[in-house]
VOPAGU-2260 file (C-alpha; in pm, 1 decimal, decimal comma):
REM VOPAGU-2260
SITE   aa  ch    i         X         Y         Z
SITE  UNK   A    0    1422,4    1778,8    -494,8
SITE  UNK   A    1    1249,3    1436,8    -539,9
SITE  UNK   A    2     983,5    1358,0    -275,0
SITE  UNK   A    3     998,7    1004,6     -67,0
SITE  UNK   A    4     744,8     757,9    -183,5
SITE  UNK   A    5     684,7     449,1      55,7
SITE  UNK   A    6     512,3     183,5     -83,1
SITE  UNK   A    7     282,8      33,2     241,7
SITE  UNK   A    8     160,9    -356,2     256,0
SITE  UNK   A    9       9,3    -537,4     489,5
SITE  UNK   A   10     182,3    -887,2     461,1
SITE  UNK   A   11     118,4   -1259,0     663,5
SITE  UNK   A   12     426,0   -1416,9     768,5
SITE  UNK   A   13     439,1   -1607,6     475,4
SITE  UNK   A   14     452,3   -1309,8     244,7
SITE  UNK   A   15      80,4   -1263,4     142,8
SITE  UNK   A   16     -50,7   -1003,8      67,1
SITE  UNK   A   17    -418,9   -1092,4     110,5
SITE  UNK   A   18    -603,5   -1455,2     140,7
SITE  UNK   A   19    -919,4   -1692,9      28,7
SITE  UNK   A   20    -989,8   -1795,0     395,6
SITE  UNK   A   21   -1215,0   -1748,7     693,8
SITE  UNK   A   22    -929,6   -1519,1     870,6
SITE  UNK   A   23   -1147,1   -1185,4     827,5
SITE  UNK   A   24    -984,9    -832,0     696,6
SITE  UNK   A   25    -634,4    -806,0     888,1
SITE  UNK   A   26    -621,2   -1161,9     938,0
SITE  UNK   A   27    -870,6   -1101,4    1260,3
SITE  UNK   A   28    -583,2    -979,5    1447,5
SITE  UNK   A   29    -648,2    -552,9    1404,7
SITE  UNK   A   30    -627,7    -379,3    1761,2
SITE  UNK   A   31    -634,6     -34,6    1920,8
SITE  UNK   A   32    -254,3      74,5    1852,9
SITE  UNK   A   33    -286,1     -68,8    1487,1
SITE  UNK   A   34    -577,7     108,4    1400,4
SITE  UNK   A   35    -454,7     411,2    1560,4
SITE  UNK   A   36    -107,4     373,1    1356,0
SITE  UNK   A   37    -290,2     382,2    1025,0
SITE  UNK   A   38    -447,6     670,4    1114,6
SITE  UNK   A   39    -198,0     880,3    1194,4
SITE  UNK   A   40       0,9     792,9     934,4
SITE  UNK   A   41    -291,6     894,9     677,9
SITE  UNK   A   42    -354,0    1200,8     871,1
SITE  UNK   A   43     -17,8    1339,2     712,2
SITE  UNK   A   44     -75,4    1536,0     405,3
SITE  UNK   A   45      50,8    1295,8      94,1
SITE  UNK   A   46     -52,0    1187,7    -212,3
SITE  UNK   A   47    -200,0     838,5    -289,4
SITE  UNK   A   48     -25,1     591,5    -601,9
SITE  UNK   A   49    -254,0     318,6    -707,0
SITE  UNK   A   50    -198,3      57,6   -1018,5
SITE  UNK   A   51    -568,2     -18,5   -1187,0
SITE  UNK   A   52    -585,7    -367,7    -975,9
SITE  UNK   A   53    -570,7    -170,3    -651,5
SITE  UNK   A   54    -781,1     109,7    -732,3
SITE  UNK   A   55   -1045,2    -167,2    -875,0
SITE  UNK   A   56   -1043,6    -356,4    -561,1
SITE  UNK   A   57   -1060,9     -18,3    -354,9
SITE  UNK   A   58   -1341,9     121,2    -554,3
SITE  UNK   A   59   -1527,1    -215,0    -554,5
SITE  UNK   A   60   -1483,4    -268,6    -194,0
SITE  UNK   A   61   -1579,4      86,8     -66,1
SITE  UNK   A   62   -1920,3      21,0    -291,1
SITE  UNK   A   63   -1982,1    -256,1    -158,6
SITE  UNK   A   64   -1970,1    -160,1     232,2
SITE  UNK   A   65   -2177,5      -6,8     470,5
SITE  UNK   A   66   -2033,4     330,7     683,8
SITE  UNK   A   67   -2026,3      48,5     991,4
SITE  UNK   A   68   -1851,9    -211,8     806,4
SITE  UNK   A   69   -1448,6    -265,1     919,8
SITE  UNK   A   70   -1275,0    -151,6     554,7
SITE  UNK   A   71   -1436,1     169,5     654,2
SITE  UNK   A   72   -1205,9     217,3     926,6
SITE  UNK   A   73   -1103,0     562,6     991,4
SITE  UNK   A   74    -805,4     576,1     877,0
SITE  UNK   A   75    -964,8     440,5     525,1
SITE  UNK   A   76   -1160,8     682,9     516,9
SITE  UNK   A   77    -895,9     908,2     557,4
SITE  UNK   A   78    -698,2     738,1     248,3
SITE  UNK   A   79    -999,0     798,7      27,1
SITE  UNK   A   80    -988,6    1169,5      97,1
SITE  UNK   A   81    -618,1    1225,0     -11,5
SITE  UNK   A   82    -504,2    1320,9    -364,9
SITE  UNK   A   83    -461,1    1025,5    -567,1
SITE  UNK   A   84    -262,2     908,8    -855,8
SITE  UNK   A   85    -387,0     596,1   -1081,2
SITE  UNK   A   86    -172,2     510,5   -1304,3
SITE  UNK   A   87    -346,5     271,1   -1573,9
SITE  UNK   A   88    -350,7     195,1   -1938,5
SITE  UNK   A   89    -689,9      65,5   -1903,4
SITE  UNK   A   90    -944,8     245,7   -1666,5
SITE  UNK   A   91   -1128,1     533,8   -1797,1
SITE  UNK   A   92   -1259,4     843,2   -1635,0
SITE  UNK   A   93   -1443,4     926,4   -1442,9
SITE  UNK   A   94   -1299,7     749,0   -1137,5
SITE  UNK   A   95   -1509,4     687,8    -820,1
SITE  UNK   A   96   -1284,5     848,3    -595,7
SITE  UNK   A   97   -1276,7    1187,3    -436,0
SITE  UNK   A   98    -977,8    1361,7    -544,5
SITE  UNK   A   99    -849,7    1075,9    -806,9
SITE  UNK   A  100    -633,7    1192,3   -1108,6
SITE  UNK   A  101    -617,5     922,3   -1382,7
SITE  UNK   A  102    -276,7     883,4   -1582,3
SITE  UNK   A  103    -223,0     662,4   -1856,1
SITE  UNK   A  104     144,2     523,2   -1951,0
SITE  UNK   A  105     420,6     357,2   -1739,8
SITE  UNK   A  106     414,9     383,1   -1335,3
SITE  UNK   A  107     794,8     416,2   -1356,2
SITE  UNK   A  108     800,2     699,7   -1593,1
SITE  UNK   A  109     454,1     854,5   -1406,1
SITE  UNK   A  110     623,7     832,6   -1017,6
SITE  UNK   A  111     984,1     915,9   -1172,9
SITE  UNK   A  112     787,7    1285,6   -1269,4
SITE  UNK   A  113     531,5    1257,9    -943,7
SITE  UNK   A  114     834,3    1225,7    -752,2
SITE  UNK   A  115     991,0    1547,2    -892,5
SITE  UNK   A  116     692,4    1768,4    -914,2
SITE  UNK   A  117     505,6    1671,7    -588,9
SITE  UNK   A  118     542,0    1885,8    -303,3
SITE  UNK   A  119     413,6    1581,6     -42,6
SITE  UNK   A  120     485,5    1243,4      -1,6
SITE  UNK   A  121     365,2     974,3    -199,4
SITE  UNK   A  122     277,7     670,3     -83,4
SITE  UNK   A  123     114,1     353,0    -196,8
SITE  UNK   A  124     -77,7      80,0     -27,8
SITE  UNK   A  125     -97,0    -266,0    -215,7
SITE  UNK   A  126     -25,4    -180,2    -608,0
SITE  UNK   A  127     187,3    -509,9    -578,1
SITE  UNK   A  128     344,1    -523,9    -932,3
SITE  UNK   A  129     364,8    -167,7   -1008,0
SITE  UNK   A  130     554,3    -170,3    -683,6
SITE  UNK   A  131     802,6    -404,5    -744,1
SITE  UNK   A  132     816,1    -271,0   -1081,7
SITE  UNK   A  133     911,7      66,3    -897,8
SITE  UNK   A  134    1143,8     -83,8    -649,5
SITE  UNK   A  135    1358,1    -238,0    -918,3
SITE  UNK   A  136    1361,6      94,8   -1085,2
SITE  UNK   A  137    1462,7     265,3    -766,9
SITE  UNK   A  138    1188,0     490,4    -704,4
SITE  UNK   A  139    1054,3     351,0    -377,0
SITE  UNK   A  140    1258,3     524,1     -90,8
SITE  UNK   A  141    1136,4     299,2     245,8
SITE  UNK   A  142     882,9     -43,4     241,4
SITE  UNK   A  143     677,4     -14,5     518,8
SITE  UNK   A  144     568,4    -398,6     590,2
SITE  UNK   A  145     282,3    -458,2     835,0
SITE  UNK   A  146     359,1    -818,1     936,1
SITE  UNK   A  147      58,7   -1010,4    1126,7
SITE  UNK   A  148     117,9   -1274,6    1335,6
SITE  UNK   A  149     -21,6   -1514,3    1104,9
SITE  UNK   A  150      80,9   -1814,0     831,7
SITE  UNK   A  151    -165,7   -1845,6     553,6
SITE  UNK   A  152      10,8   -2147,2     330,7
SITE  UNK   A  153    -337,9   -2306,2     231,9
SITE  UNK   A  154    -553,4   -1970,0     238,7
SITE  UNK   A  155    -264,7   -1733,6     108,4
SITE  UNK   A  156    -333,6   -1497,7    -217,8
SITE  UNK   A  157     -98,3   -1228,5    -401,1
SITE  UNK   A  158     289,2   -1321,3    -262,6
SITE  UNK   A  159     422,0    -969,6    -184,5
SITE  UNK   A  160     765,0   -1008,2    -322,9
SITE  UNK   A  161     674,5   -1276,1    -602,7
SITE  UNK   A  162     878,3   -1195,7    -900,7
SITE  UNK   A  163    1062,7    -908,1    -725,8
SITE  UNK   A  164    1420,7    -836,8    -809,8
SITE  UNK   A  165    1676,9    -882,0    -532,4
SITE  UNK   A  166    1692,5    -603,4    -265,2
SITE  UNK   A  167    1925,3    -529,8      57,3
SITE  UNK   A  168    1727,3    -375,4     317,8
SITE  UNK   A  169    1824,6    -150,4     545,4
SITE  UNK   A  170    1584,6    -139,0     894,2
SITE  UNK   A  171    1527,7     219,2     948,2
SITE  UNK   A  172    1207,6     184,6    1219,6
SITE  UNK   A  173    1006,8    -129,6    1392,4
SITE  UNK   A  174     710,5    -126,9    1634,4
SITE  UNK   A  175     508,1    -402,9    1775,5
SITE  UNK   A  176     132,5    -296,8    1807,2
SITE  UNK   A  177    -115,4    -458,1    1973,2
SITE  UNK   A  178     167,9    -659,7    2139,5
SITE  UNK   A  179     169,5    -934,1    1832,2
SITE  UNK   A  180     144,3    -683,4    1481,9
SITE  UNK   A  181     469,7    -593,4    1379,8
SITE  UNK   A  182     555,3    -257,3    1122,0
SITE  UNK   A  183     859,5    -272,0     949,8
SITE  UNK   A  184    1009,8      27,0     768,7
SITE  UNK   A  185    1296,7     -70,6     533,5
SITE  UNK   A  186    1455,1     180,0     291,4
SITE  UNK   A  187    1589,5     -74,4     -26,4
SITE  UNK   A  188    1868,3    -117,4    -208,2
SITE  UNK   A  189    1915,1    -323,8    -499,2
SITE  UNK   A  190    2150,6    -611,9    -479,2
SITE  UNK   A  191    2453,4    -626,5    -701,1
């Protein structure tokens, strides 16, 4: 039986995935209950999918940081621990992360199996085109969106959805956190 793989984003209002601007990592606008979110949902046991973009940005950014800096939040730290997949054609081994296995081919043939053989979850935060690659092959079973409160049309970098094939979505949870972050968990469908 094939394992659910969620494929996580944090988004602005304006569907970007990340930005050039002055707003600080989550847009400035992290709190208690978000933090606290993220870690519990990394606390589950599950495995990890990153594309080589990701993984790059990950590795680079987790080098880069001090053990008081914010992108080593706890529940960070907690995603670095997990099993991970990377699916690339280009990175080569040895990969500087903890439990990393590297895979070379196509992310929809390498989940299509992961999702067969795993006995966990598998989830994926960022991995923007492999994901939409993945969605339009039906492999991702919910989108979890984090939505801040924010609308970054001058600063705004890496659309979410850009490209993306057309997709009912069906709301299967919402919370607010912090009183202003919203998470939304879809489970999608392509349109016909």
């Amino acid at each position: 039986m094939a394992v659910t793989y969620t494929f996580d984003v944090f988004s602005s209002l304006d569907g970007f995935g990340s930005h050039s601007g002055n707003w600080g990592g989550y847009w400035g606008k992290q709190g208690p209950e978000l933090l606290e979110r993220r870690l519990a949902l990394y606390g589950e046991e599950q495995r990890m999918v990153f594309g080589a973009n990701t993984y790059r940005a990950f590795a680079r950014m987790l080098a880069t940081s001090s053990n008081e800096s914010e992108v080593r939040d706890p529940w960070v730290t907690r995603m670095t621990s997990l099993p991970a997949t990377v699916v690339s054609r280009t990175l080569q081994e040895p990969l500087n992360w903890p439990d990393a296995t590297l895979v070379s081919g196509d992310a929809v043939d390498v989940v299509a199996r992961l999702k067969e053989e795993s006995d966990v979850p598998l989830r994926s935060h960022g991995s923007l085109s492999m994901n939409r690659a993945l969605m339009a092959a039906g492999l991702v079973d919910r989108v979890q969106v984090t939505l801040f409160p924010v609308i970054t049309g001058q600063t705004g970098e890496e659309p979410v959805f850009h490209g993306a094939a057309d997709f009912d979505l069906e709301l299967i949870e919402s919370r607010t956190l912090d009183g202003h972050t919203q998470e939304l968990i879809y489970r999608p469908r392509l349109h016909a």
